[in-house]
Phi, psi and omega in degrees: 000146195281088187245125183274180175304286198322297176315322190299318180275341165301323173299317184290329189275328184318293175286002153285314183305321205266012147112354185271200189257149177311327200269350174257331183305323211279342205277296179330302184294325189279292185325319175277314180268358159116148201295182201016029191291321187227147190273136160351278171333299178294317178296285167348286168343289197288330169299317201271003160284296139328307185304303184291354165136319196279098183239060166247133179257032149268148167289121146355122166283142196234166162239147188186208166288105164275157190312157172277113176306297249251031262259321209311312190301354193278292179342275207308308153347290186310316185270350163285322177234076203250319152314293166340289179309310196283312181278014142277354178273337176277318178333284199280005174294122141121351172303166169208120190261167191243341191200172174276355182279326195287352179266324177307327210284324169284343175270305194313323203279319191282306155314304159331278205312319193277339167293322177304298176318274199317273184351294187304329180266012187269322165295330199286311198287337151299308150310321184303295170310359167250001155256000000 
């Protein structure tokens, strides 16, 4: 069944109106919507938001990386650098960064190594063609 979060809380407010406890609301809901839809703990969450005063269920605008809008352009990208994508992706198999910098540092590097390599095979193809 389909539940989005928002609907979830909205249940959740329900059963805060009509007086029960989280742990029987988390009961209700997984009996109707299927076993783990909401954890004790998260009805709590939400009981104790409630309690205080706070009965808004929409999710927070957050800050971070925004989603990409714009999807038509990904496709063409891929398959034009499909190679590419793939040997930074065996490059970077198995890393693990501590920052964002130690990733950047590790993309240049891997793009350095992939320029040489082109270079090298742009001279090779050059000589051939001059003898």
């Amino acid at each position: 069944m389909d539940t989005s979060k928002e609907k979830i809380r909205h249940i959740l407010q329900f059963f805060f109106d009509k007086g029960e406890n989280a742990s029987q609301a988390a009961e209700n809901v997984n009996s109707v919507y299927g076993p783990d839809t909401v954890t004790a703990n998260h009805a709590q969450f939400w009981f104790r938001r409630f309690r205080s005063g706070n009965f808004d269920v929409k999710d927070a605008p957050r800050s971070g990386r925004p989603i990409v809008e714009n999807v038509d352009k990904i496709p063409d990208l891929a398959p034009s650098d499909y190679h590419l994508f793939l040997s930074m992706a065996n490059d970077f198999a198995g890393e693990k960064f501590v920052s964002r910098e130690a990733c950047e540092n590790r993309f240049y590097r891997c793009i350095f190594d992939l320029n040489r390599i082109i270079l090298t095979i742009l001279n090779k193809a050059f000589n051939f063609m001059q003898k």
